[in-house]
N, CA, C and O atoms as a CHARMM CRD file, in Angstrom:
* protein
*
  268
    1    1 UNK  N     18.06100   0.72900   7.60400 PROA 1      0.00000
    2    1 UNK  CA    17.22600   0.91400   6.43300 PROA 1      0.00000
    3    1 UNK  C     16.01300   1.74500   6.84100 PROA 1      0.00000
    4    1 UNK  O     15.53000   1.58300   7.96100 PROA 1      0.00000
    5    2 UNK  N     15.40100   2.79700   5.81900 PROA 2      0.00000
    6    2 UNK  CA    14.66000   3.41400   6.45300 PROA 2      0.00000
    7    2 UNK  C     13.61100   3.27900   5.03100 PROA 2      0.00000
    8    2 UNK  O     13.96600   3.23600   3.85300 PROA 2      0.00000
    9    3 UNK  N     12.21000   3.23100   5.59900 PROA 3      0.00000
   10    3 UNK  CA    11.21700   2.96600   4.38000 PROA 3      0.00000
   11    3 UNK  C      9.97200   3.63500   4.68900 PROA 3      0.00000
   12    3 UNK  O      9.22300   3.52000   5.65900 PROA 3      0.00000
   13    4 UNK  N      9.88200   4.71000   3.15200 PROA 4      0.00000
   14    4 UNK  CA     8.75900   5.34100   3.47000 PROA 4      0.00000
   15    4 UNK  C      8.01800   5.29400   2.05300 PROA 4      0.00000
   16    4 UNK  O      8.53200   4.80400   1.04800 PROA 4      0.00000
   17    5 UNK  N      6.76800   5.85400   2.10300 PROA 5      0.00000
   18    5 UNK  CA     5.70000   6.04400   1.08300 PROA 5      0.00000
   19    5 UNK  C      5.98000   7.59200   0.56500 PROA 5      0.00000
   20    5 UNK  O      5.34000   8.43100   1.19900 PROA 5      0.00000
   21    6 UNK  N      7.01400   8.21500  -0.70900 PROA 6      0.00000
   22    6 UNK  CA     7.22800   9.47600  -0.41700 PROA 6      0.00000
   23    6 UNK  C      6.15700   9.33200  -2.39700 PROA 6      0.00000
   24    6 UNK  O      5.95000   8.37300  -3.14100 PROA 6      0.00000
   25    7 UNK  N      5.67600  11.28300  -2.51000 PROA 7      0.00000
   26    7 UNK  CA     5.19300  11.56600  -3.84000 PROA 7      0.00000
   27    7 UNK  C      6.63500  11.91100  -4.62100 PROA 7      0.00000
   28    7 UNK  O      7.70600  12.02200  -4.02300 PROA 7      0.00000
   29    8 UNK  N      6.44200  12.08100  -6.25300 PROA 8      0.00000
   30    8 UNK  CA     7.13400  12.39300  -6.97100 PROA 8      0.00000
   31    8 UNK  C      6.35000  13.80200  -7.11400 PROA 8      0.00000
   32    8 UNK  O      5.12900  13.64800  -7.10800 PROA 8      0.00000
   33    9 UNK  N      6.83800  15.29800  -7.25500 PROA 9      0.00000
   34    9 UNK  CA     6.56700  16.26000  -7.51500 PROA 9      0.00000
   35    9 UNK  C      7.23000  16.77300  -8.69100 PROA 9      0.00000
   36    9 UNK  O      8.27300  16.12500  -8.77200 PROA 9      0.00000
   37   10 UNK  N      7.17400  17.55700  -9.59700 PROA 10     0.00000
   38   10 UNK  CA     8.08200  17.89700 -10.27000 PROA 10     0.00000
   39   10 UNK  C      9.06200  16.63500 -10.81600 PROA 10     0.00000
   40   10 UNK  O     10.06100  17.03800 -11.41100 PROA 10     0.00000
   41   11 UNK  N      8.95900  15.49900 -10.73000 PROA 11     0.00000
   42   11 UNK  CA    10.22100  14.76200 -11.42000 PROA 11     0.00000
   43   11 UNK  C     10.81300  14.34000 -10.26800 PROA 11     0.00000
   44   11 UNK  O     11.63200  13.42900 -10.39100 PROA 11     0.00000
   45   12 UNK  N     10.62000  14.74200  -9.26000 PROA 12     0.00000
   46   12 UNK  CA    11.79300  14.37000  -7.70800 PROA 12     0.00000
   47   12 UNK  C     11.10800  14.17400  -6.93300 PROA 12     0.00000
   48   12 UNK  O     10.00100  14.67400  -6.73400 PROA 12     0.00000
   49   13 UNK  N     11.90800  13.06700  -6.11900 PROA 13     0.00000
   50   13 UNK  CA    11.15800  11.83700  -5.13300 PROA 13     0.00000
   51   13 UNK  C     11.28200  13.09800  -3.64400 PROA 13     0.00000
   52   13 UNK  O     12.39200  13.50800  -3.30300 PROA 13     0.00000
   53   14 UNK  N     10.31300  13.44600  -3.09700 PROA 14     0.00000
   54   14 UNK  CA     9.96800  14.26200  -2.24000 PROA 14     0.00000
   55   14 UNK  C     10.66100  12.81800  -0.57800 PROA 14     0.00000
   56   14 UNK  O     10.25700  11.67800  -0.34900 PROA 14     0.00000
   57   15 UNK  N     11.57800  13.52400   0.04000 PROA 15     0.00000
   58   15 UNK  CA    11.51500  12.80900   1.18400 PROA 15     0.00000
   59   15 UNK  C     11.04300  13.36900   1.93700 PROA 15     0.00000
   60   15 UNK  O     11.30600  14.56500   1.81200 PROA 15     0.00000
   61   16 UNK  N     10.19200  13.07500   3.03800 PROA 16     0.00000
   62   16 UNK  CA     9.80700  13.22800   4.21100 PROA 16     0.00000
   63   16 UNK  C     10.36000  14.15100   5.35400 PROA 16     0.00000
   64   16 UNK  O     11.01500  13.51200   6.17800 PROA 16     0.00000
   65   17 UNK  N     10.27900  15.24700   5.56200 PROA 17     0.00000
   66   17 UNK  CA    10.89800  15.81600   6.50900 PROA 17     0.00000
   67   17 UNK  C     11.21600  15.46000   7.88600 PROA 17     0.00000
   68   17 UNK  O     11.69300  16.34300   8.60000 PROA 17     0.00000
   69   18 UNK  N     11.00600  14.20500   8.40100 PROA 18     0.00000
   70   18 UNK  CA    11.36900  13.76500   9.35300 PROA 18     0.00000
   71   18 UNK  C     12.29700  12.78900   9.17600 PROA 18     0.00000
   72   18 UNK  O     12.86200  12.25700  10.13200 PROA 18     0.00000
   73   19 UNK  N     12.54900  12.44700   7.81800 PROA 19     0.00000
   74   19 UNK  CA    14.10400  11.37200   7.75600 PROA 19     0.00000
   75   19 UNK  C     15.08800  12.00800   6.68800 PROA 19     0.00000
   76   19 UNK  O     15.89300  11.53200   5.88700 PROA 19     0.00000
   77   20 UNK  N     14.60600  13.51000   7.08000 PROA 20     0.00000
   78   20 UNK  CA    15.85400  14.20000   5.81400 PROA 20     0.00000
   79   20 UNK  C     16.79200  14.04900   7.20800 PROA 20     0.00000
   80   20 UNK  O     17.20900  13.00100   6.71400 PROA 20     0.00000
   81   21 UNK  N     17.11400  14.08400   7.78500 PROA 21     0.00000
   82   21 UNK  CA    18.54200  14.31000   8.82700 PROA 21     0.00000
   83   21 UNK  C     18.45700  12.84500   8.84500 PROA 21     0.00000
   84   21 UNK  O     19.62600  12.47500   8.95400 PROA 21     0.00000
   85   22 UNK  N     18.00100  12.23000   8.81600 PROA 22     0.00000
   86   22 UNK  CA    18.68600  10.86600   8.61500 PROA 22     0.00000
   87   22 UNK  C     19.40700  10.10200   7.05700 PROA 22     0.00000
   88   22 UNK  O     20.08000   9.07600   6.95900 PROA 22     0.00000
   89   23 UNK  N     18.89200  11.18000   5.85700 PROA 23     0.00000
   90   23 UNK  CA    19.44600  10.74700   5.00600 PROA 23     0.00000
   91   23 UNK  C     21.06200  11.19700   4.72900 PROA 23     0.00000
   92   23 UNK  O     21.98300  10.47000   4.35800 PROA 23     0.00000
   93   24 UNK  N     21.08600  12.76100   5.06100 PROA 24     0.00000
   94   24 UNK  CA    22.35100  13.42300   4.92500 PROA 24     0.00000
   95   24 UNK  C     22.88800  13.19100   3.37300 PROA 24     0.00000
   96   24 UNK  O     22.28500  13.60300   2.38200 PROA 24     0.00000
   97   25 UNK  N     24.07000  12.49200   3.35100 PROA 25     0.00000
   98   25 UNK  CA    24.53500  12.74700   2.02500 PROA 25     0.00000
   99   25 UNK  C     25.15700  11.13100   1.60600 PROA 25     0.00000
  100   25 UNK  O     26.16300  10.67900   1.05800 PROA 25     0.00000
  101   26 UNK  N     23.91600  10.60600   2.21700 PROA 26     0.00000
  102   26 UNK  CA    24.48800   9.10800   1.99300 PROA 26     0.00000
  103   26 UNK  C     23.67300   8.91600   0.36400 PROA 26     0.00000
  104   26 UNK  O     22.78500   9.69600   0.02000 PROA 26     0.00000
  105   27 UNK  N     24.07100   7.94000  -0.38500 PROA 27     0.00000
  106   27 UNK  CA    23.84700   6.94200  -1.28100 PROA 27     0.00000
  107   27 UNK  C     22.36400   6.35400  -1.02100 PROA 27     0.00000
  108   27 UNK  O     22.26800   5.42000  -0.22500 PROA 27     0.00000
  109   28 UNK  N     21.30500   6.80900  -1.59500 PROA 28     0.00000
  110   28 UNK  CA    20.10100   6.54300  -1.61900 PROA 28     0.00000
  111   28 UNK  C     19.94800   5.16300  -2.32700 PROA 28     0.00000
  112   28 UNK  O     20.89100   4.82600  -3.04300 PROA 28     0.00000
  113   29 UNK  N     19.16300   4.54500  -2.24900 PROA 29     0.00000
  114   29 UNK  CA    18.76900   3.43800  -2.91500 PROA 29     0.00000
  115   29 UNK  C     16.99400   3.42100  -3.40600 PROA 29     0.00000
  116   29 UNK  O     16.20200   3.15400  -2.50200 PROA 29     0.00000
  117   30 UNK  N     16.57000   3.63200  -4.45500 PROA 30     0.00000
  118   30 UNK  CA    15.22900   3.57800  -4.69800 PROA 30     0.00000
  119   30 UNK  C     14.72600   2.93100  -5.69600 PROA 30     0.00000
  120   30 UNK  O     15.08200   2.81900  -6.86900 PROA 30     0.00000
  121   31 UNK  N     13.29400   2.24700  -4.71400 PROA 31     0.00000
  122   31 UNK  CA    12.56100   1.26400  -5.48100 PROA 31     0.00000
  123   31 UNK  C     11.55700   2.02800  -5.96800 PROA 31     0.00000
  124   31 UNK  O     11.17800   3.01200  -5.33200 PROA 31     0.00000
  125   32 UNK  N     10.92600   1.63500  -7.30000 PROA 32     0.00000
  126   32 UNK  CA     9.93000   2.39400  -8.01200 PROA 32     0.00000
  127   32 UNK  C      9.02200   0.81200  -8.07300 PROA 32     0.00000
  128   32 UNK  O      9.31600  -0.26300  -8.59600 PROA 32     0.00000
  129   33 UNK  N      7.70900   1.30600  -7.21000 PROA 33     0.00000
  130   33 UNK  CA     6.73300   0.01700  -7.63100 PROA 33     0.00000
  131   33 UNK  C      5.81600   0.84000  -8.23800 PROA 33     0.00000
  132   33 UNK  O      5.18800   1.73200  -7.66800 PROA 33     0.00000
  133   34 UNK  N      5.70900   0.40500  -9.89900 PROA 34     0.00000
  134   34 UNK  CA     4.44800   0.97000 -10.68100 PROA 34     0.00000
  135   34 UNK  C      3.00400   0.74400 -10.63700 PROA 34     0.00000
  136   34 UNK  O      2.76800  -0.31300 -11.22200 PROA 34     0.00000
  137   35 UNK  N      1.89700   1.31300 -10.17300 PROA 35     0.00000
  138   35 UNK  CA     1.04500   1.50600 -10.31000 PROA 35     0.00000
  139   35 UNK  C      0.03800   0.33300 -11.11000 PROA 35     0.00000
  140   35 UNK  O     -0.40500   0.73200 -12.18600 PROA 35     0.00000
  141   36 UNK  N     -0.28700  -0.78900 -10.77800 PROA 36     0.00000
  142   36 UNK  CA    -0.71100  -1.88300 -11.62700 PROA 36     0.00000
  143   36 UNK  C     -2.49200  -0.96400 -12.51900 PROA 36     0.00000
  144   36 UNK  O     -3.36000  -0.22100 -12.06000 PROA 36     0.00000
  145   37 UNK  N     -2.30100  -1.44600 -13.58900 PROA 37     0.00000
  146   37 UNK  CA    -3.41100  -1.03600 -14.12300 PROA 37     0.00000
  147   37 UNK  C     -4.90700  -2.08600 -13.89100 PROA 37     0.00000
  148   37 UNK  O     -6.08300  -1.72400 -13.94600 PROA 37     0.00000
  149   38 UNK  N     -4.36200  -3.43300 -13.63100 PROA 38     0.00000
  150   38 UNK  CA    -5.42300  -4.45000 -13.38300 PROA 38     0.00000
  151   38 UNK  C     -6.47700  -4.02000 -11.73600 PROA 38     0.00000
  152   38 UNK  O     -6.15600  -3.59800 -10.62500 PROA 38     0.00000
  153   39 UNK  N     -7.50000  -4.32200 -12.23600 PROA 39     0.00000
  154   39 UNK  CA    -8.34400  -3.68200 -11.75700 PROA 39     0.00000
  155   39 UNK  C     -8.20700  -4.95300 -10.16900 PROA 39     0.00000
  156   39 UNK  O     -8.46200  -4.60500  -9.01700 PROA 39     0.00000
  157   40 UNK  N     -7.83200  -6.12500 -10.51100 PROA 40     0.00000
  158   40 UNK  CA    -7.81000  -6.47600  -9.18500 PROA 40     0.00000
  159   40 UNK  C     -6.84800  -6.82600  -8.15200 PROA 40     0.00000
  160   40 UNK  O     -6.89000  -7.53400  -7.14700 PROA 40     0.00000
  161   41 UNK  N     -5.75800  -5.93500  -8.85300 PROA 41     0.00000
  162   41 UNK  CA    -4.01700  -5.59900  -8.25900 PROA 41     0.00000
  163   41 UNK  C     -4.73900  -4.61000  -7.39800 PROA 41     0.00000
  164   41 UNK  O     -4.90900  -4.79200  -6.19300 PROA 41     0.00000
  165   42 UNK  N     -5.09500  -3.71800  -7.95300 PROA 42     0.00000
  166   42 UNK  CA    -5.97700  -2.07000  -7.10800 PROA 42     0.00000
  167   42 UNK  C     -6.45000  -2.54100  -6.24400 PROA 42     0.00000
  168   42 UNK  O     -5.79800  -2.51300  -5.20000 PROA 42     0.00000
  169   43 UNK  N     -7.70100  -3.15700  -6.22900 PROA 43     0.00000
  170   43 UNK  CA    -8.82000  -4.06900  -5.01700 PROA 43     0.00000
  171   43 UNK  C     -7.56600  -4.50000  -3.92000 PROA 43     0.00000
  172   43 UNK  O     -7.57600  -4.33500  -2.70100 PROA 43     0.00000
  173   44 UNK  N     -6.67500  -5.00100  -4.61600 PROA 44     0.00000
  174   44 UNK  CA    -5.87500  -5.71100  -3.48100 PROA 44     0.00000
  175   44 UNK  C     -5.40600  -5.35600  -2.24100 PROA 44     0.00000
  176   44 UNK  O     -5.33800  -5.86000  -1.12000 PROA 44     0.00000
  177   45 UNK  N     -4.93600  -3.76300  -3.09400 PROA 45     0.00000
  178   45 UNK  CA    -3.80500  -2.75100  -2.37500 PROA 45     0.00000
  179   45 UNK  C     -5.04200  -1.92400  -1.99900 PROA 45     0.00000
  180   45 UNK  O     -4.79200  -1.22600  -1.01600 PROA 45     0.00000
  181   46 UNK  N     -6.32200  -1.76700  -2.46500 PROA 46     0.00000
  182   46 UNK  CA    -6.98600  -0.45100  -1.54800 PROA 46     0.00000
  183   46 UNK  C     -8.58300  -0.91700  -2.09600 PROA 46     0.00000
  184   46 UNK  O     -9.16900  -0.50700  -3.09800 PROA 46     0.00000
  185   47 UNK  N     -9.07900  -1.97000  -1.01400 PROA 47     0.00000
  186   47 UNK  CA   -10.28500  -2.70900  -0.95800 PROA 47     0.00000
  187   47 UNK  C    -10.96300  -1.72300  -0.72100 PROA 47     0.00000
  188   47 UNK  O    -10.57400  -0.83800   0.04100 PROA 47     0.00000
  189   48 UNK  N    -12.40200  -1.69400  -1.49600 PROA 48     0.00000
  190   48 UNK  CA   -13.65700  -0.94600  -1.19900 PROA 48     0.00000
  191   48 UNK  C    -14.00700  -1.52700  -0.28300 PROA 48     0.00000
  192   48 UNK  O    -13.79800  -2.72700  -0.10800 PROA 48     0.00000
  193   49 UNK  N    -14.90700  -0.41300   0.85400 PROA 49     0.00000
  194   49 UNK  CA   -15.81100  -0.76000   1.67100 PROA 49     0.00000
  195   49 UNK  C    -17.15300   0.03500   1.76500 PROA 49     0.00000
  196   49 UNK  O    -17.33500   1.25200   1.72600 PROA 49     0.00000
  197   50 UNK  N    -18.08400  -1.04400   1.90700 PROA 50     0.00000
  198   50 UNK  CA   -19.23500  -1.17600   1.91300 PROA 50     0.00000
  199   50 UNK  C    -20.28700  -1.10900   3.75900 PROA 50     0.00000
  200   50 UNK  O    -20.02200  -1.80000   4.74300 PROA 50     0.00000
  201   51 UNK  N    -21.03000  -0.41900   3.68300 PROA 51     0.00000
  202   51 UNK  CA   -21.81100   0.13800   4.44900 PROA 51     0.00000
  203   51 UNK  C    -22.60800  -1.49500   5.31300 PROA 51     0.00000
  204   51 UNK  O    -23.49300  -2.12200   4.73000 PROA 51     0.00000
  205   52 UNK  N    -22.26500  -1.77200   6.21300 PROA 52     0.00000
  206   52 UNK  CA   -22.83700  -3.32700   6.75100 PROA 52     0.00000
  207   52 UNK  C    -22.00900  -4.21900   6.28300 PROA 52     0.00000
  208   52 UNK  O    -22.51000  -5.33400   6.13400 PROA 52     0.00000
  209   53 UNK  N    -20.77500  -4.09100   5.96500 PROA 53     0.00000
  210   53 UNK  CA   -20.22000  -5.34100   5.61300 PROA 53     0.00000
  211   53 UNK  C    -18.96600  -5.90100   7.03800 PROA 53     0.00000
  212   53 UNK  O    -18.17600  -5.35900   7.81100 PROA 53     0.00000
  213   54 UNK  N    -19.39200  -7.11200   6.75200 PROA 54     0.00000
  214   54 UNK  CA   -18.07700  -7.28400   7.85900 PROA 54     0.00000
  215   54 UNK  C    -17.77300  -8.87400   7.68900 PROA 54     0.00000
  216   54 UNK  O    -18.61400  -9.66400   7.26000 PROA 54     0.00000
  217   55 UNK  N    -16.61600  -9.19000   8.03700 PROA 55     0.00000
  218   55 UNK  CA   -15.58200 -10.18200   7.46200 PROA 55     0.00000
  219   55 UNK  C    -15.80100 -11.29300   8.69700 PROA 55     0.00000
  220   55 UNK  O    -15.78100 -11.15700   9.92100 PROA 55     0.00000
  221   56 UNK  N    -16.06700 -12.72200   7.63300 PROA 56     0.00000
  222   56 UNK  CA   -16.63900 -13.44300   7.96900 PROA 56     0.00000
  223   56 UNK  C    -15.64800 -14.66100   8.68500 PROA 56     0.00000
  224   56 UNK  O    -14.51600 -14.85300   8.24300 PROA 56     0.00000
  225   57 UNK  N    -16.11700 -15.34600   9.67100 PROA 57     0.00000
  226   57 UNK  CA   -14.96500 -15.81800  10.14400 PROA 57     0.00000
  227   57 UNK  C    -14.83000 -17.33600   9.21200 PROA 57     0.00000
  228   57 UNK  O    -15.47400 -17.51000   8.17700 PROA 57     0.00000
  229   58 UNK  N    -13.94700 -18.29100   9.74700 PROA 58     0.00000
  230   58 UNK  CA   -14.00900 -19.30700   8.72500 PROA 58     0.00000
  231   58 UNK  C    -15.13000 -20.31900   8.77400 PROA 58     0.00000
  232   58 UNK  O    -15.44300 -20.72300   7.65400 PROA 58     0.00000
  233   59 UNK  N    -15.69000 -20.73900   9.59300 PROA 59     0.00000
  234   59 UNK  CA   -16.45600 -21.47700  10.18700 PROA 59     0.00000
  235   59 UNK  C    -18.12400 -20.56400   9.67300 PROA 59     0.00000
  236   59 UNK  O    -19.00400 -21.31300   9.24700 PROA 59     0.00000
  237   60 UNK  N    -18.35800 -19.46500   9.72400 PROA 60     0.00000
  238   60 UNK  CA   -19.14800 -18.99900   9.20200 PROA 60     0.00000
  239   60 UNK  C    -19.46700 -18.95800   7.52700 PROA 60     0.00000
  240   60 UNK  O    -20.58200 -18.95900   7.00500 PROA 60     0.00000
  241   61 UNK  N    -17.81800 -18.91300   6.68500 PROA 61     0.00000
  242   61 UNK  CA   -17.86300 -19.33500   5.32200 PROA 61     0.00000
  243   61 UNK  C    -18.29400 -20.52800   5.26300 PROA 61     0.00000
  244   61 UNK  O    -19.30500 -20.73000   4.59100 PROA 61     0.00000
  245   62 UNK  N    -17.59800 -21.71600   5.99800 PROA 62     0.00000
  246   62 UNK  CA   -18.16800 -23.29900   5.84100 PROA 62     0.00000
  247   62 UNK  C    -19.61900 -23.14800   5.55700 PROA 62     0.00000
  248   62 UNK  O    -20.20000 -23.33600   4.48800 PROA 62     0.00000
  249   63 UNK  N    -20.22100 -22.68200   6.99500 PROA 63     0.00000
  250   63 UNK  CA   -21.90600 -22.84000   7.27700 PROA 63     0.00000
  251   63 UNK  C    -22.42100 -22.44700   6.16500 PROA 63     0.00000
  252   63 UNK  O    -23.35500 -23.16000   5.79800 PROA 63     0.00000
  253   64 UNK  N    -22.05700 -21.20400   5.19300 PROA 64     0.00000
  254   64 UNK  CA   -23.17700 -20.96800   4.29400 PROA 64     0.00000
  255   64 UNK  C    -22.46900 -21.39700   2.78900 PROA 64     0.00000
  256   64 UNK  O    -23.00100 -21.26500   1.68700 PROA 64     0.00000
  257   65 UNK  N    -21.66500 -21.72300   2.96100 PROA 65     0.00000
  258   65 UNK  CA   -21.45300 -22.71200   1.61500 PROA 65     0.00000
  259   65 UNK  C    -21.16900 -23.91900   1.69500 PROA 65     0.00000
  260   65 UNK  O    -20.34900 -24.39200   0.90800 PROA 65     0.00000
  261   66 UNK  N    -21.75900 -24.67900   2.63400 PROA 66     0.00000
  262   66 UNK  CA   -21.76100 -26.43800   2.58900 PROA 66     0.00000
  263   66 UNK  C    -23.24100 -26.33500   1.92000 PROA 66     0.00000
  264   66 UNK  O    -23.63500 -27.43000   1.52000 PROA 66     0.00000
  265   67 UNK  N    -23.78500 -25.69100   1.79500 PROA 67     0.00000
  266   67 UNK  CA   -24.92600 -26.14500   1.24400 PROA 67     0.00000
  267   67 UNK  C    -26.28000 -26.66600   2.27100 PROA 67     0.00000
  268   67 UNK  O    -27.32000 -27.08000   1.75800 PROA 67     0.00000
């Protein structure tokens, strides 16, 4: 199985020039995952980052939300 991130150009799924000789003239199989419009499907798949931010360990979440 071979899995890549390819664009649609024109209507046609662009493969990758490094697994066209691996596709040859076999029977493709393709998944189409659509584009979620919810704003925190997006966040999910491609988190903003912020200038000083950095990810907190667990024990550091406890400390500042036990109160």
């Amino acid at each position: 199985m071979i899995q890549f991130t390819a664009k649609v150009e024109q209507g046609k799924i662009v493969i990758p020039e490094e697994y066209i000789g691996m596709v040859g003239e076999d029977i493709i199989e393709v998944t189409i995952k659509p584009k979620s419009s919810r704003l925190l499907d997006r966040l999910a798949e491609q988190p903003l980052s912020a200038s000083g931010w950095r990810d907190l360990s667990r024990d550091e979440i406890h400390d500042r939300f036990d109160g």
